[in-house]
C-alpha positions in Angstrom: 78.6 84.8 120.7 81.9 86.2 119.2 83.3 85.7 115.6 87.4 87.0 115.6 88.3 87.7 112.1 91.6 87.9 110.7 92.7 89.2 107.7 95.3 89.2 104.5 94.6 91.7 101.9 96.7 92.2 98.8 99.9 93.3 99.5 99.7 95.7 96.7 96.8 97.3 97.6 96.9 101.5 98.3 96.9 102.9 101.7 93.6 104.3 100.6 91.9 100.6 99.9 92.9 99.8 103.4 91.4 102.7 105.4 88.0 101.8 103.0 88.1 98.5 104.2 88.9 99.3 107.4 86.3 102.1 107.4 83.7 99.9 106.2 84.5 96.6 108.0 84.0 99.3 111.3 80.5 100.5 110.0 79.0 96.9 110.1 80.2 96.9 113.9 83.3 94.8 113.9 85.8 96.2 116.6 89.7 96.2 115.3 91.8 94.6 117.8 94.5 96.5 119.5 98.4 96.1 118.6 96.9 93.0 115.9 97.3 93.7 112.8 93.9 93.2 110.4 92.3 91.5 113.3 88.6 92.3 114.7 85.9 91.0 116.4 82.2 91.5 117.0 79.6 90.0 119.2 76.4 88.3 117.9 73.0 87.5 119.7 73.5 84.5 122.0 71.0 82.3 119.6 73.1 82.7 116.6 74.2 79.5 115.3 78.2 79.4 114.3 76.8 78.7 110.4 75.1 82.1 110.5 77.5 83.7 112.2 80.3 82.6 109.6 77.8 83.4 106.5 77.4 86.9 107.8 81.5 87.7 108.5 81.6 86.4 105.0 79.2 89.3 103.8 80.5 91.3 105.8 84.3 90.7 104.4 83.4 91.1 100.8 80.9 94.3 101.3 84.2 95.8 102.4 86.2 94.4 99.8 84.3 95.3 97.6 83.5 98.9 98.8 87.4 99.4 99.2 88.0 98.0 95.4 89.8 95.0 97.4 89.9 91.8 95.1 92.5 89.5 96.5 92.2 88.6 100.2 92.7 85.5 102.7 90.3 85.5 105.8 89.9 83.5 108.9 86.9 83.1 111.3 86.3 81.9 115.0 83.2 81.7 116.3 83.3 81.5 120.3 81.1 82.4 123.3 84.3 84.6 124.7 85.6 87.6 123.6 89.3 87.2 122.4 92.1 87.9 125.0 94.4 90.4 124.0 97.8 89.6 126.2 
């Protein structure tokens, strides 16, 4: 299983909130997608259900926010047994 996750932070957030997040979104495994901007993905056991899967992005989105002093953000989630095409 897959979960893409895409991302609006605050546009008036500091270069230095971004790498954070970014920094910290990596450490929990999520892969940034090339030539996307603020999107990643990350794969999940093939018995996850698509409620876990979401529950845990959302953890994972505001450990990162939070880590990275991030308060004001819009997020996405798709949960799907394919890795997202790039094209």
């Amino acid at each position: 299983m897959y979960a893409l996750l895409t991302l609006d932070l605050d546009k008036n957030i500091t270069s230095l909130e971004r790498e954070k997040f970014n920094a910290h979104i990596k450490d929990s495994g999520w892969r940034k997608l090339a030539k996307v901007t603020t999107t990643w993905f990350t794969s999940y056991a093939e018995s996850a259900t698509e409620q876990k899967i979401i529950n845990e992005v959302k953890l994972d989105v505001a450990a990162a926010a939070k880590y990275s002093g991030i308060t004001v953000y819009d997020a996405a989630v798709n949960v799907s047994q394919s890795e997202p095409s790039l094209f």
